[in-house]
Backbone as a chain_set.jsonl record, in Angstrom:
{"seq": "XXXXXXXXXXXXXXXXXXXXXXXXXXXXXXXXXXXXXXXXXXXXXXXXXXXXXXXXXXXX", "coords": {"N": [[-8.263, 7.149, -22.974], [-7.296, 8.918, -19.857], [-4.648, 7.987, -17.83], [-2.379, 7.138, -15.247], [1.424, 5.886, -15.366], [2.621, 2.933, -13.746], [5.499, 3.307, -11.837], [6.69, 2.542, -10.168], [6.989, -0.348, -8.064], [5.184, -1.853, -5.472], [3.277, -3.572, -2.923], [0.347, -2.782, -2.032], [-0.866, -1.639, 1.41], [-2.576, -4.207, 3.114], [-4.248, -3.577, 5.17], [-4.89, -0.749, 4.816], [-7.218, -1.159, 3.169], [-11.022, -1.512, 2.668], [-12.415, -4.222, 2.028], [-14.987, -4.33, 1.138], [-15.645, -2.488, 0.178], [-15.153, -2.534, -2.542], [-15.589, -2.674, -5.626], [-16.339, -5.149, -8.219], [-14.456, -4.622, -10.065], [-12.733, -3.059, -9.286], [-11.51, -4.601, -7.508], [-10.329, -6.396, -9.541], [-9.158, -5.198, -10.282], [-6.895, -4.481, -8.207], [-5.607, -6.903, -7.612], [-4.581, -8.149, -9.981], [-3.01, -6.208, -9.99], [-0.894, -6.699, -7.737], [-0.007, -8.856, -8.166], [1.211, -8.587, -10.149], [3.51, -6.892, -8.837], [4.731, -8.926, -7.614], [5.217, -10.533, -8.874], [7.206, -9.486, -10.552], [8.962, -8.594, -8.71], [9.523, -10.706, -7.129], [11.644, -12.343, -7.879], [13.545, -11.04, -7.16], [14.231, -11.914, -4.802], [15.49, -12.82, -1.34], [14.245, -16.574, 0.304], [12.589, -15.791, 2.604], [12.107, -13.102, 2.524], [10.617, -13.342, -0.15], [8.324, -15.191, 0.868], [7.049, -13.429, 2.728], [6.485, -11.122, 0.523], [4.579, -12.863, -0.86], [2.658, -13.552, 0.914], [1.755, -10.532, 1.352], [1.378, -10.044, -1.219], [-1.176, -11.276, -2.084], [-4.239, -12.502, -3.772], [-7.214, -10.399, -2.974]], "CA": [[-8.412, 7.386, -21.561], [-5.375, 9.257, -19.607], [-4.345, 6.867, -16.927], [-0.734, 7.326, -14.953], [2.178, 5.027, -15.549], [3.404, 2.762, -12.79], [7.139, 3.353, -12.311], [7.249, 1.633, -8.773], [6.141, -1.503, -7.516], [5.238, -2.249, -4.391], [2.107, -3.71, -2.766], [-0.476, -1.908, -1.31], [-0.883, -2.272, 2.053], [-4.383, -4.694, 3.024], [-5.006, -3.096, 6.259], [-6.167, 0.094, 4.474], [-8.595, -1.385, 1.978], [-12.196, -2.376, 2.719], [-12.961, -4.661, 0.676], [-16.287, -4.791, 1.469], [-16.417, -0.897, -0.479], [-14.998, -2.453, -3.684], [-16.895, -3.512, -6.686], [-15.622, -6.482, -9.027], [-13.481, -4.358, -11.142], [-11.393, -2.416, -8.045], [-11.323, -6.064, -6.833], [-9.839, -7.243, -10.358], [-7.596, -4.574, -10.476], [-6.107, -4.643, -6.82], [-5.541, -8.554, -7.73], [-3.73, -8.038, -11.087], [-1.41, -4.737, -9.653], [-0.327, -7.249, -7.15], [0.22, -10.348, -9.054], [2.028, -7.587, -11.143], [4.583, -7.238, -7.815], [5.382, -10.317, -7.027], [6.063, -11.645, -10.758], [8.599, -8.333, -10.984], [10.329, -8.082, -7.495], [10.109, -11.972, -5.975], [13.039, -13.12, -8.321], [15.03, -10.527, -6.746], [14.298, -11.452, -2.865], [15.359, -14.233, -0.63], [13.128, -16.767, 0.525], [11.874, -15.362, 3.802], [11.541, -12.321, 2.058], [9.561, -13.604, -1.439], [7.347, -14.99, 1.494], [6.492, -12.059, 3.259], [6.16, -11.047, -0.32], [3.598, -13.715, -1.302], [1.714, -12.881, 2.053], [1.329, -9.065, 1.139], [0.309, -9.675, -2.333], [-2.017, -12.92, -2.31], [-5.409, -11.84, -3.756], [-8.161, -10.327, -1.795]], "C": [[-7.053, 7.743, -20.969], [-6.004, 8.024, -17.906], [-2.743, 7.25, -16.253], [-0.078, 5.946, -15.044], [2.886, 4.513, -14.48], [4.718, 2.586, -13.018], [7.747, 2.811, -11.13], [6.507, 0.525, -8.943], [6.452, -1.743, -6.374], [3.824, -2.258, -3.645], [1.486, -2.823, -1.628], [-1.157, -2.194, 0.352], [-2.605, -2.783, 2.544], [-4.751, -4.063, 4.284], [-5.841, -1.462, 6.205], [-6.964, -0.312, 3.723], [-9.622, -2.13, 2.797], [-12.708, -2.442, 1.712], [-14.038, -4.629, 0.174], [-16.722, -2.895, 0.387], [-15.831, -0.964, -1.87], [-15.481, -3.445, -4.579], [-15.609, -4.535, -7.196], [-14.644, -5.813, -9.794], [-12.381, -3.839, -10.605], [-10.908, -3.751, -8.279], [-10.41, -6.438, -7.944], [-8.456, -6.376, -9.975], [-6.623, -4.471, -9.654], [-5.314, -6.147, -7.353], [-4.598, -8.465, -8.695], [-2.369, -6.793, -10.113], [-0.465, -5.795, -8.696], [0.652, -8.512, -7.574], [1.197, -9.691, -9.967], [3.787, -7.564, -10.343], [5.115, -8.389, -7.85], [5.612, -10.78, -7.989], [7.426, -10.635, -10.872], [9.396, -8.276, -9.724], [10.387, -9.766, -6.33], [11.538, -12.647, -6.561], [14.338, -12.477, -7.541], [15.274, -10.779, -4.94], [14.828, -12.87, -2.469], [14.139, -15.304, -0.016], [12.009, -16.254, 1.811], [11.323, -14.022, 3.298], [9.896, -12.435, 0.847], [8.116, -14.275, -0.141], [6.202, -14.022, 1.978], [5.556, -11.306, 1.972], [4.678, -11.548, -0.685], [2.533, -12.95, -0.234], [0.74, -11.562, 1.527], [0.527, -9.056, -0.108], [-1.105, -10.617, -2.616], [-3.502, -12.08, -2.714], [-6.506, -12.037, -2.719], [-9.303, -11.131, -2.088]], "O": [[-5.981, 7.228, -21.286], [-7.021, 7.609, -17.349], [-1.955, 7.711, -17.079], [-0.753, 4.933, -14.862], [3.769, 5.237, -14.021], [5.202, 1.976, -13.972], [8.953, 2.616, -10.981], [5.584, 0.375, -9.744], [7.616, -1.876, -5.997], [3.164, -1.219, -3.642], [2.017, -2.329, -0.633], [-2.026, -3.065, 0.396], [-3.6, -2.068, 2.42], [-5.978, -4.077, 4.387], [-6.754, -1.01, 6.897], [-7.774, 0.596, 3.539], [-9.345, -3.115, 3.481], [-13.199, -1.697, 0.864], [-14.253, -4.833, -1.021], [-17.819, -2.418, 0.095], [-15.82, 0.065, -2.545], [-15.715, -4.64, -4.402], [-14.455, -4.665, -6.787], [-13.827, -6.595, -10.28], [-11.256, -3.965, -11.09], [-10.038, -4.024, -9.106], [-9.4, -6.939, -7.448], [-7.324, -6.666, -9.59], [-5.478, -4.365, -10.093], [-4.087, -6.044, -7.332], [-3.492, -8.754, -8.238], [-1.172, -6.867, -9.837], [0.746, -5.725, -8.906], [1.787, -8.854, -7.24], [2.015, -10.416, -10.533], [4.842, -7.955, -10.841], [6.257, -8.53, -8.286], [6.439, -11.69, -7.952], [8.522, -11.054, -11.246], [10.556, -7.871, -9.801], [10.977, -9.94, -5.264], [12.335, -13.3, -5.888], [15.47, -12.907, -7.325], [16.02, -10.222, -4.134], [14.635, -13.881, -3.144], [13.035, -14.778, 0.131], [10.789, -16.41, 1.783], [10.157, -13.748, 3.582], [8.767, -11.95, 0.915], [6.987, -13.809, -0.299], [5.002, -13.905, 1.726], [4.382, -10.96, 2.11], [3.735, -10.764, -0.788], [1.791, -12.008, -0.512], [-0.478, -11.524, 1.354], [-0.532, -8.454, -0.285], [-1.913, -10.343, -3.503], [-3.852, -11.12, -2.028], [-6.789, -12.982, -1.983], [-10.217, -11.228, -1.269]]}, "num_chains": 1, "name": "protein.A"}
C-alpha cells in the first residue's frame, strides 16, 4: 500500500474535525498520530507549553 511519510509533527487542529463523520479506524488513527506528537515534541517544551501540548493532543 503507498502511504506518505510523516516528516513533521504537529497536531491537528480539533476544531476542524467532526468527529461525529469518523468511523473507528479515522478515530484510531487521529488518536495514535497524536499520541505520536506529544511522545516526540513534549520532552522538548516547557511546562506551560507540554500543557497546551497535552490539551491539543488528548484523544478524541
Amino acid at each position: 500500500m503507498l502511504a506518505f511519510e510523516t516528516i513533521t509533527l504537529a497536531p491537528i487542529d480539533r476544531r476542524l474535525i467532526d468527529v461525529a463523520l469518523l468511523n473507528p479506524a479515522e478515530r484510531a488513527w487521529m488518536d495514535s498520530y497524536h499520541d505520536r506528537v506529544y511522545q516526540s515534541v513534549s520532552p522538548h517544551l516547557d511546562a506551560a507549553d507540554q500543557a497546551w501540548l497535552a490539551d491539543a493532543t488528548a484523544p478524541l
